[in-house]
HTML snippet that shows the backbone in 3Dmol.js (N, CA, C, O; Angstrom):
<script src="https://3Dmol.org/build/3Dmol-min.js"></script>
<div id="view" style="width:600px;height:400px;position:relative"></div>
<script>
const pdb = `
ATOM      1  N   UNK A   1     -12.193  28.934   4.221  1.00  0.00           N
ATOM      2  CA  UNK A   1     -12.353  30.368   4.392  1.00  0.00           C
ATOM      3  C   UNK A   1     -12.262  30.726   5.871  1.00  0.00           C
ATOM      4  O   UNK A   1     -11.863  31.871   6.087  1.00  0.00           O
ATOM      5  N   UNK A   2     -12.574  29.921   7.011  1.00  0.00           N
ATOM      6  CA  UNK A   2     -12.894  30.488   7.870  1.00  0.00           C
ATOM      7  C   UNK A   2     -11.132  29.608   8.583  1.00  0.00           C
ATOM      8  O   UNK A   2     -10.725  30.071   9.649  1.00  0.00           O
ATOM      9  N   UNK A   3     -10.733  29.061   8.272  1.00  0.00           N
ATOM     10  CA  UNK A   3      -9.423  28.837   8.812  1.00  0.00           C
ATOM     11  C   UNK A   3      -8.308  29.765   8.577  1.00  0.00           C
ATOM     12  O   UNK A   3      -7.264  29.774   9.229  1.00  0.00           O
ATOM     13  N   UNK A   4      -8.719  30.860   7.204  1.00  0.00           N
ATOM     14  CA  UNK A   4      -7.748  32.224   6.870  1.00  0.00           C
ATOM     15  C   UNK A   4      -8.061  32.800   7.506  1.00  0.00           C
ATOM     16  O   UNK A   4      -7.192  33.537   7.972  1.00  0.00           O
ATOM     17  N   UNK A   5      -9.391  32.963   8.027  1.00  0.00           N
ATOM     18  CA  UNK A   5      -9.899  34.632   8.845  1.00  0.00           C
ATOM     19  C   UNK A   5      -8.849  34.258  10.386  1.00  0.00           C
ATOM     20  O   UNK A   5      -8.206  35.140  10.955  1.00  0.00           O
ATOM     21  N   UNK A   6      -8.876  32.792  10.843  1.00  0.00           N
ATOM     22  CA  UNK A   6      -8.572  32.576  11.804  1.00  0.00           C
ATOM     23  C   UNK A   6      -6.890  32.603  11.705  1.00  0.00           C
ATOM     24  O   UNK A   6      -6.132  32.556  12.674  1.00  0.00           O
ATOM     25  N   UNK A   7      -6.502  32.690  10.302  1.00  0.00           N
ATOM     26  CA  UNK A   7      -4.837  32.896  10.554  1.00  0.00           C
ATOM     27  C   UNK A   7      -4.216  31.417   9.956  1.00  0.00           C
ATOM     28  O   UNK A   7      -3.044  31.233   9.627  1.00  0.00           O
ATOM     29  N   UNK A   8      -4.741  30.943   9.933  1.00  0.00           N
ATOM     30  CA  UNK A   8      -3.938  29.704   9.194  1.00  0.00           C
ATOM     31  C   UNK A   8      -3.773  29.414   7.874  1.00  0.00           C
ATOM     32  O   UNK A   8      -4.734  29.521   7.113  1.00  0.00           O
ATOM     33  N   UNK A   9      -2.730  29.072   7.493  1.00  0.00           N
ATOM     34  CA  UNK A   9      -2.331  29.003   6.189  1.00  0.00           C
ATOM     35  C   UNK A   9      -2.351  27.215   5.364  1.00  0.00           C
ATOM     36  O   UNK A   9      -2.376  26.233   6.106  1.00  0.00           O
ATOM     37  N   UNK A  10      -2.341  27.092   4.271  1.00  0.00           N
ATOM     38  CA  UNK A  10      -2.392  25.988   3.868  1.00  0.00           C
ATOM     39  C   UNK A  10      -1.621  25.819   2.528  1.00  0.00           C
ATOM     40  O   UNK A  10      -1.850  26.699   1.698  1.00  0.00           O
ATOM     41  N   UNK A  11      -0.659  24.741   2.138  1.00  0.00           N
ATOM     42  CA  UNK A  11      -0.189  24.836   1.078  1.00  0.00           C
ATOM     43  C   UNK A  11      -0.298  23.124   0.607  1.00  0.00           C
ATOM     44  O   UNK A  11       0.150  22.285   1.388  1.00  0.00           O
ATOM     45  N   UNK A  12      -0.929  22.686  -0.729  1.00  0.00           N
ATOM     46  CA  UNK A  12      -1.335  21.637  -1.072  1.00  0.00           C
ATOM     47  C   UNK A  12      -0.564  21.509  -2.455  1.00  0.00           C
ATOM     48  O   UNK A  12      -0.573  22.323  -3.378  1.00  0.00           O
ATOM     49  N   UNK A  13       0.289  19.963  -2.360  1.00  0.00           N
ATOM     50  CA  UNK A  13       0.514  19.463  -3.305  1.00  0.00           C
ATOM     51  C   UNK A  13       0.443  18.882  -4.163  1.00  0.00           C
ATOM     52  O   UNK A  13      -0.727  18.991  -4.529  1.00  0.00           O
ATOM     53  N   UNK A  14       1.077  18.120  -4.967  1.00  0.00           N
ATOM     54  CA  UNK A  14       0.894  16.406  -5.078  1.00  0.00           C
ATOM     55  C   UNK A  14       1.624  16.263  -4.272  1.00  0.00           C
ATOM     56  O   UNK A  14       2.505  16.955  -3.762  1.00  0.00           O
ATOM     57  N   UNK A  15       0.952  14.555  -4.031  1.00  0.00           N
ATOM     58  CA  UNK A  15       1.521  13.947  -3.050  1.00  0.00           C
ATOM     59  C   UNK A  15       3.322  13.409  -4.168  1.00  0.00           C
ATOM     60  O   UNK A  15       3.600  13.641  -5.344  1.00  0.00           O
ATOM     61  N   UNK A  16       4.365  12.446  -2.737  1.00  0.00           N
ATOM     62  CA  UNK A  16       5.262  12.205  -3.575  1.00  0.00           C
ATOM     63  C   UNK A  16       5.941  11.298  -2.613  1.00  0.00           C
ATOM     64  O   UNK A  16       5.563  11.327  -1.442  1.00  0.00           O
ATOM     65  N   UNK A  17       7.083  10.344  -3.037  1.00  0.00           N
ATOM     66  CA  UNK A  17       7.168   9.349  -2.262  1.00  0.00           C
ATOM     67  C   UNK A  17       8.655   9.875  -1.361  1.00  0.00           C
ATOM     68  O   UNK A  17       9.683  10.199  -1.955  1.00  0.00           O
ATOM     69  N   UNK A  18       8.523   9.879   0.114  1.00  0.00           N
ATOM     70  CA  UNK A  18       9.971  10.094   1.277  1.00  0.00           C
ATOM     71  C   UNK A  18      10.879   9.500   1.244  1.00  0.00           C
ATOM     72  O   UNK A  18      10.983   8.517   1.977  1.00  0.00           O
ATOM     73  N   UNK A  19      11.859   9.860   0.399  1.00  0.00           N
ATOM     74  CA  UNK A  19      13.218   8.236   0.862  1.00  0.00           C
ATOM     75  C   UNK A  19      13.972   8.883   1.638  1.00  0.00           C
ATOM     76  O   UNK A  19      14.511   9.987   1.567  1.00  0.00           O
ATOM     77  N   UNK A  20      13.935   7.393   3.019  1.00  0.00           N
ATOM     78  CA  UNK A  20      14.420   7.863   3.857  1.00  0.00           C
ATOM     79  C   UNK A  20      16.237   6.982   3.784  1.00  0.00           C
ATOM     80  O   UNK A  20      16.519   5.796   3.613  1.00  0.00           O
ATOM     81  N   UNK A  21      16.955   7.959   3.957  1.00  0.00           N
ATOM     82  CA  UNK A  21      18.256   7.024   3.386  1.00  0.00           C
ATOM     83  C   UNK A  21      18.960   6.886   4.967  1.00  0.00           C
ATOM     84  O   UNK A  21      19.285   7.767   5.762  1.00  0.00           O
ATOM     85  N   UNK A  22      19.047   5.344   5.056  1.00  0.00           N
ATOM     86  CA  UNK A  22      19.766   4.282   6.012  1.00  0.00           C
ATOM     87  C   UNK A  22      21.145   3.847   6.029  1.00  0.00           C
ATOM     88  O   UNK A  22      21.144   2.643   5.774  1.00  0.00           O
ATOM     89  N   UNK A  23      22.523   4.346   6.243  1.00  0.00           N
ATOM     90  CA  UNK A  23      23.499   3.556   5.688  1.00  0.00           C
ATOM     91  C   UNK A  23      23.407   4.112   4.867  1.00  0.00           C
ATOM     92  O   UNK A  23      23.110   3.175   4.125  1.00  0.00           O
ATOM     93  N   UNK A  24      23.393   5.161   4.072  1.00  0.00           N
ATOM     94  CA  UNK A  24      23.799   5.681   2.855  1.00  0.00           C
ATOM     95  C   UNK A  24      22.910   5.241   1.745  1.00  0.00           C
ATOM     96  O   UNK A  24      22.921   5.982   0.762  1.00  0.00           O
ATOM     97  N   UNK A  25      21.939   3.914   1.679  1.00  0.00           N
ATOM     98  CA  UNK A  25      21.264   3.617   1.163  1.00  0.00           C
ATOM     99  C   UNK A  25      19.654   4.014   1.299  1.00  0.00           C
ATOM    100  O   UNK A  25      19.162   4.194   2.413  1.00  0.00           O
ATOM    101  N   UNK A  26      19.040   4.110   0.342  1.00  0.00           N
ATOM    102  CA  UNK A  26      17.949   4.318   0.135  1.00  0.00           C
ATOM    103  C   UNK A  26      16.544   3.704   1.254  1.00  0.00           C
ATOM    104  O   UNK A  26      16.980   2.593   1.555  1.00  0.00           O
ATOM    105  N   UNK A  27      15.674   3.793   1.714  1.00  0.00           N
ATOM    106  CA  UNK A  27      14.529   2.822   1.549  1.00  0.00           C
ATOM    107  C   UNK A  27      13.594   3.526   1.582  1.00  0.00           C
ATOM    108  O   UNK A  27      13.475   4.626   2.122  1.00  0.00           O
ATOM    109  N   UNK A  28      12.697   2.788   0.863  1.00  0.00           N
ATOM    110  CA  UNK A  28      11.309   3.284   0.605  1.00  0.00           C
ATOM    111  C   UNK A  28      10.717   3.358   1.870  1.00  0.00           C
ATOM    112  O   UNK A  28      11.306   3.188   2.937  1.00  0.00           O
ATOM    113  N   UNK A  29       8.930   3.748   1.638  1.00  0.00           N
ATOM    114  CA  UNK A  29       7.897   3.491   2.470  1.00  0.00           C
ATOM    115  C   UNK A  29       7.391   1.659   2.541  1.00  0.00           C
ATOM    116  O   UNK A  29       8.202   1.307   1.684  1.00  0.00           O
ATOM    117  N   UNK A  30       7.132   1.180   2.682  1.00  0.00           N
ATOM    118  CA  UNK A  30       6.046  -0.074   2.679  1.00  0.00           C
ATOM    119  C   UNK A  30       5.049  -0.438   3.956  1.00  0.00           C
ATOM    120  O   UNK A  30       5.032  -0.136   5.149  1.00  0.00           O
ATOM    121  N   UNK A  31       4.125  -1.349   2.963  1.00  0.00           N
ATOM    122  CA  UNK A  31       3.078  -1.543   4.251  1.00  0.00           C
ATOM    123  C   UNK A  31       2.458  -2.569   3.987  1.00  0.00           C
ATOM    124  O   UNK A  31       2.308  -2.833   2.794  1.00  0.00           O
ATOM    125  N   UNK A  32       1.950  -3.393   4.913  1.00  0.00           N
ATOM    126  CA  UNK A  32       1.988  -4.802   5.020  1.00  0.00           C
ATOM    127  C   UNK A  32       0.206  -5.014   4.585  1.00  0.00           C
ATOM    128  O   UNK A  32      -0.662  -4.251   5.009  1.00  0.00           O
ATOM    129  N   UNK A  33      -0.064  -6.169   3.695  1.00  0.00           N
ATOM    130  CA  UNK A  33      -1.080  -6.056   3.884  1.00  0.00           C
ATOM    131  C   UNK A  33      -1.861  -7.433   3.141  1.00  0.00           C
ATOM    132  O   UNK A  33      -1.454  -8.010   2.133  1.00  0.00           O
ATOM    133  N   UNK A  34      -3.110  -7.779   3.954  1.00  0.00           N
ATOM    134  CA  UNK A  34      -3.713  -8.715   4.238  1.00  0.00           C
ATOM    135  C   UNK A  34      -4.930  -8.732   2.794  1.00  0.00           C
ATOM    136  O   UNK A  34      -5.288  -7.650   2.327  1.00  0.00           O
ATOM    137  N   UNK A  35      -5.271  -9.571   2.424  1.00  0.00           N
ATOM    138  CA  UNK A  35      -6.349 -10.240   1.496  1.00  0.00           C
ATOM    139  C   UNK A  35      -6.493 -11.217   1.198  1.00  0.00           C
ATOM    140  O   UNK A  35      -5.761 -12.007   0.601  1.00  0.00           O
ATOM    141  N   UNK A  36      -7.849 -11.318   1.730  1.00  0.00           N
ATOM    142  CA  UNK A  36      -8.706 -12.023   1.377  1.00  0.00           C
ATOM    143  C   UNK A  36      -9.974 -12.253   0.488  1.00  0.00           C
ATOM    144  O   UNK A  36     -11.129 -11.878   0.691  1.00  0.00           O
ATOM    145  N   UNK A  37      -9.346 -13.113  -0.758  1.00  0.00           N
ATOM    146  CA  UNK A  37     -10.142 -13.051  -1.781  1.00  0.00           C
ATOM    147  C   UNK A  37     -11.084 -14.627  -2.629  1.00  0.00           C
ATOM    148  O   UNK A  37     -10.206 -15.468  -2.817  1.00  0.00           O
ATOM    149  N   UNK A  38     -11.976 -14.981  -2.949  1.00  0.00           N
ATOM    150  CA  UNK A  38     -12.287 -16.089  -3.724  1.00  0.00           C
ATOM    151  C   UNK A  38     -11.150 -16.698  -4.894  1.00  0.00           C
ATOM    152  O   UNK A  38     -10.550 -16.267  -5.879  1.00  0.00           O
ATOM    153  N   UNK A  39     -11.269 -18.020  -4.095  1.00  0.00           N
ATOM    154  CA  UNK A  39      -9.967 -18.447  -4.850  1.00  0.00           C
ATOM    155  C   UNK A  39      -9.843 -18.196  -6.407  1.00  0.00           C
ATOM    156  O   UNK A  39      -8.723 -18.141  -6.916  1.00  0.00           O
ATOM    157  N   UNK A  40     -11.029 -18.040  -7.189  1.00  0.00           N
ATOM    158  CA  UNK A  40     -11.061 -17.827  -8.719  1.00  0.00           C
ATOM    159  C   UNK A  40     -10.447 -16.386  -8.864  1.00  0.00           C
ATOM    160  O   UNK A  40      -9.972 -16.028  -9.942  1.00  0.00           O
ATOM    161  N   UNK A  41     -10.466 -15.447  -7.603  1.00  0.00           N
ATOM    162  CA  UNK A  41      -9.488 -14.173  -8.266  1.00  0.00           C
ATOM    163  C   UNK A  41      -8.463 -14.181  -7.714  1.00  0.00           C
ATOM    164  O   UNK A  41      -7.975 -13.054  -7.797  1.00  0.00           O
ATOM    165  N   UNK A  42      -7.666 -15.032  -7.027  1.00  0.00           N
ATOM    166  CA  UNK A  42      -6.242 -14.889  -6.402  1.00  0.00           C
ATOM    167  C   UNK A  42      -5.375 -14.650  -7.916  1.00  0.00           C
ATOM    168  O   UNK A  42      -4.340 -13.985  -7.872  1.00  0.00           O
ATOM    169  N   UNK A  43      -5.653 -14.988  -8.695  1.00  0.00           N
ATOM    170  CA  UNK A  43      -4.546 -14.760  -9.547  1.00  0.00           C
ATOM    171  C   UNK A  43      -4.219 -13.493 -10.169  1.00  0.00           C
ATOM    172  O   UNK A  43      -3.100 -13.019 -10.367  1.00  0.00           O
ATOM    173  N   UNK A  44      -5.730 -12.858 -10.539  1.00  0.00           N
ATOM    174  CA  UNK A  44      -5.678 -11.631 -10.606  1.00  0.00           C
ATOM    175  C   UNK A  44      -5.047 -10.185  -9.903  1.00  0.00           C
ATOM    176  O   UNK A  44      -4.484  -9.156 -10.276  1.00  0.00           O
ATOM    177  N   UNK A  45      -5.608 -10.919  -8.434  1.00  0.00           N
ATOM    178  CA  UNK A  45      -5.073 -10.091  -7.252  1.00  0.00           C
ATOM    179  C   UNK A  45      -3.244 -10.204  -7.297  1.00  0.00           C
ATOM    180  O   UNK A  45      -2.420  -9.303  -7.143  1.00  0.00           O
ATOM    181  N   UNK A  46      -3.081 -11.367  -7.513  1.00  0.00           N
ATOM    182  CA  UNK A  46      -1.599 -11.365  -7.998  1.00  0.00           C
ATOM    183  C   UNK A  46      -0.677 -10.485  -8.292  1.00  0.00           C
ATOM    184  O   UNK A  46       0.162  -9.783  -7.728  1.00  0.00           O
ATOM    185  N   UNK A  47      -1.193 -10.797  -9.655  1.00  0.00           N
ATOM    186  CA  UNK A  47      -0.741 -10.085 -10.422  1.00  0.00           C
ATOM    187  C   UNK A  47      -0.570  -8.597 -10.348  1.00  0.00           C
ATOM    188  O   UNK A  47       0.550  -8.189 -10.654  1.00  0.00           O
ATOM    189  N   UNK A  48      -1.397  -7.783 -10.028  1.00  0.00           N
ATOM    190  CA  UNK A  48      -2.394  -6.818  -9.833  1.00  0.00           C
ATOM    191  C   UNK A  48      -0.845  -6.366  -8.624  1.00  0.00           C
ATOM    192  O   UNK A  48      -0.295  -5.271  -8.739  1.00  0.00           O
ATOM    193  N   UNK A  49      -0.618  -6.870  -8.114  1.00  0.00           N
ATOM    194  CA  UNK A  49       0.053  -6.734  -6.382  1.00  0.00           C
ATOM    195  C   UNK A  49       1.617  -6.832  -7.075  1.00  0.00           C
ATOM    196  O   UNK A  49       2.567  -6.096  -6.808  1.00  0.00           O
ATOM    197  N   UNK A  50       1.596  -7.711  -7.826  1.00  0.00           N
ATOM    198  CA  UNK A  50       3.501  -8.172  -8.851  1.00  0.00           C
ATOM    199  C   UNK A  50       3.964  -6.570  -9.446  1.00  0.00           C
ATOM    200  O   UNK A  50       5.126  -6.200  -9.611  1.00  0.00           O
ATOM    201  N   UNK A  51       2.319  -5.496  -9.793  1.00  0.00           N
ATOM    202  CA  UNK A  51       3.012  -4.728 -10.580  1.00  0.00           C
ATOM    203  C   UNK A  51       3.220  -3.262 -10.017  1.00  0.00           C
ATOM    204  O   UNK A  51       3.435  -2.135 -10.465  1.00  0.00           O
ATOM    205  N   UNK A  52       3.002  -4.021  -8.526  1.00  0.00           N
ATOM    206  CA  UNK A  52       3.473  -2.895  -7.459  1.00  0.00           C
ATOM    207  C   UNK A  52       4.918  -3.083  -7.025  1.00  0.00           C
ATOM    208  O   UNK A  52       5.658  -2.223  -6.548  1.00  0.00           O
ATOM    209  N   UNK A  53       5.244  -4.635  -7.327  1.00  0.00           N
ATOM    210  CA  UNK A  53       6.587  -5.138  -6.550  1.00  0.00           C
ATOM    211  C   UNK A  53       6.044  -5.499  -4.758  1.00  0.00           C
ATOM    212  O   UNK A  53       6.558  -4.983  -3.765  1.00  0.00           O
ATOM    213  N   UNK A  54       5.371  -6.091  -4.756  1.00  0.00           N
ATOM    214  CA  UNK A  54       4.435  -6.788  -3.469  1.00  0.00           C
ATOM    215  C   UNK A  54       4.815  -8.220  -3.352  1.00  0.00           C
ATOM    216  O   UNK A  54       4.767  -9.169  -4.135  1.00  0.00           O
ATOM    217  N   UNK A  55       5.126  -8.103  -2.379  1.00  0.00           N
ATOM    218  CA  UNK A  55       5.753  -9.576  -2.031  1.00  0.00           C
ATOM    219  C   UNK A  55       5.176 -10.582  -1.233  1.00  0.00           C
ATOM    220  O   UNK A  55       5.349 -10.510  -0.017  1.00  0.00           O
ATOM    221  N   UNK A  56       4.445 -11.613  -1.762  1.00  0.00           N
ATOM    222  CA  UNK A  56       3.999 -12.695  -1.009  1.00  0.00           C
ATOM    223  C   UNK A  56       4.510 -13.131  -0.056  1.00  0.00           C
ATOM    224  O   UNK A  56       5.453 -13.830  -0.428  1.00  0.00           O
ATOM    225  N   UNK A  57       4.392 -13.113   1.427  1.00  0.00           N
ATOM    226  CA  UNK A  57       4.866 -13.797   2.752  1.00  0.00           C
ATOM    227  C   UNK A  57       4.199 -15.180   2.827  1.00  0.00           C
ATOM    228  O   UNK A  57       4.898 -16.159   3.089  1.00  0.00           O
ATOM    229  N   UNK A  58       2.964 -15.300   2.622  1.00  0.00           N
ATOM    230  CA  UNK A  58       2.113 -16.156   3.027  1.00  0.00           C
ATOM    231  C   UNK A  58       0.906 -16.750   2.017  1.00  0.00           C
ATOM    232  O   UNK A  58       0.584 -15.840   1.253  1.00  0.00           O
ATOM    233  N   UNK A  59       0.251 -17.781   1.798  1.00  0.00           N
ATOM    234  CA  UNK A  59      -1.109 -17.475   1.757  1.00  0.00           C
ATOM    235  C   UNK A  59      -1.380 -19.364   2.056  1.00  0.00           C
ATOM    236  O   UNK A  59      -0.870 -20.468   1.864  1.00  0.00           O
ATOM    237  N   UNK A  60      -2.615 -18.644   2.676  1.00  0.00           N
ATOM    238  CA  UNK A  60      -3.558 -19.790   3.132  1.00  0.00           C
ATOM    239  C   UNK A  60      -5.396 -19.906   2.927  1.00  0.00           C
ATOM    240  O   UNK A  60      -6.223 -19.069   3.289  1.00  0.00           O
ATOM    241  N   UNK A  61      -5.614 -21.072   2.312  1.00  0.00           N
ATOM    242  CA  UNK A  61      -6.991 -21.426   1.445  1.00  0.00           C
ATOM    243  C   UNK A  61      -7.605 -21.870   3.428  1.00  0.00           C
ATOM    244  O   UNK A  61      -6.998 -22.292   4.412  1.00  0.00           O
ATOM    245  N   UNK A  62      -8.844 -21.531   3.203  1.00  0.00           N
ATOM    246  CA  UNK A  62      -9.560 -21.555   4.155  1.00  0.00           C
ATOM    247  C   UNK A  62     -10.855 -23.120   3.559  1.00  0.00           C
ATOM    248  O   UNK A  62     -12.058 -23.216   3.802  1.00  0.00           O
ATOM    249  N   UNK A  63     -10.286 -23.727   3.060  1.00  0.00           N
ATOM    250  CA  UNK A  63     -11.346 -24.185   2.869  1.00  0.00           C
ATOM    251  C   UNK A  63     -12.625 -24.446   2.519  1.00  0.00           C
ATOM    252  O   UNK A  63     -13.271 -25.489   2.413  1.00  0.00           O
ATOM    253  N   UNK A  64     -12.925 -23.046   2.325  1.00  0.00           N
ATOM    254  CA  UNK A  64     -14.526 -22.487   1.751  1.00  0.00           C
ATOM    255  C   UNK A  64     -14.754 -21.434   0.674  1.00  0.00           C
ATOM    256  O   UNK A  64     -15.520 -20.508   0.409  1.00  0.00           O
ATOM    257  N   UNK A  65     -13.403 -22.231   0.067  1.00  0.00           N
ATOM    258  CA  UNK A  65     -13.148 -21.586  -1.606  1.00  0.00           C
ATOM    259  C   UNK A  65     -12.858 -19.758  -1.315  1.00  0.00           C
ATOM    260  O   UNK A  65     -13.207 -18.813  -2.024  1.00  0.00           O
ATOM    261  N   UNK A  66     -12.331 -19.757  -0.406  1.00  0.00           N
ATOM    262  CA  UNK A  66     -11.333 -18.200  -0.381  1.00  0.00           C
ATOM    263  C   UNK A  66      -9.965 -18.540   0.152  1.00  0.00           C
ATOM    264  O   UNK A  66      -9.603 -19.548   0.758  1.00  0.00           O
ATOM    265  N   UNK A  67      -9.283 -17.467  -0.210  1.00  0.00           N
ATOM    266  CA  UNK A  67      -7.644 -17.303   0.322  1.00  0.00           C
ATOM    267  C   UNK A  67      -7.472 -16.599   0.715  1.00  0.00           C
ATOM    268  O   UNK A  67      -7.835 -15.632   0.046  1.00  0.00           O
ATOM    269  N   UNK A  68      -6.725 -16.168   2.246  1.00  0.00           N
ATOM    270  CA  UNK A  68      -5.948 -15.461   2.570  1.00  0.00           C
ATOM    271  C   UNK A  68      -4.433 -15.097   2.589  1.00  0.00           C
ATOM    272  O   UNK A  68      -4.051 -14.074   3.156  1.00  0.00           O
TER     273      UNK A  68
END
`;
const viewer = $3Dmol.createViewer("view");
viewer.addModel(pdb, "pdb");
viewer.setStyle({}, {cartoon: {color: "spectrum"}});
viewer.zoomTo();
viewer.render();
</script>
């Protein structure tokens, strides 16, 4: 209310995904990202990440029954 009195306007959506096209081709957004979880749910987390289309770079067991 007090950002109209002051003149500003606001218009709210849904959100929605930017393709930004490269070469005539498409690409998405992505973003990189780190977890660390107890090794009894890495598989879950997996999966969970497969049905985003998330792509494993790495992972490494720490020794004290978690994974990064």
């Amino acid at each position: 209310e007090n950002m109209r009195r002051e003149g500003y306007e606001l218009a709210v959506s849904r959100p929605e995904v930017i393709v930004l096209e490269i070469d005539g081709e498409p690409c998405e957004p992505y973003e990189q990202l780190t977890v660390d979880v107890e090794e009894q749910h890495q598989g879950a987390i997996m999966e969970k990440l497969g049905e985003r289309r998330g792509e494993l770079l790495d992972m490494q067991p720490d020794g004290k029954g978690r994974v990064r």
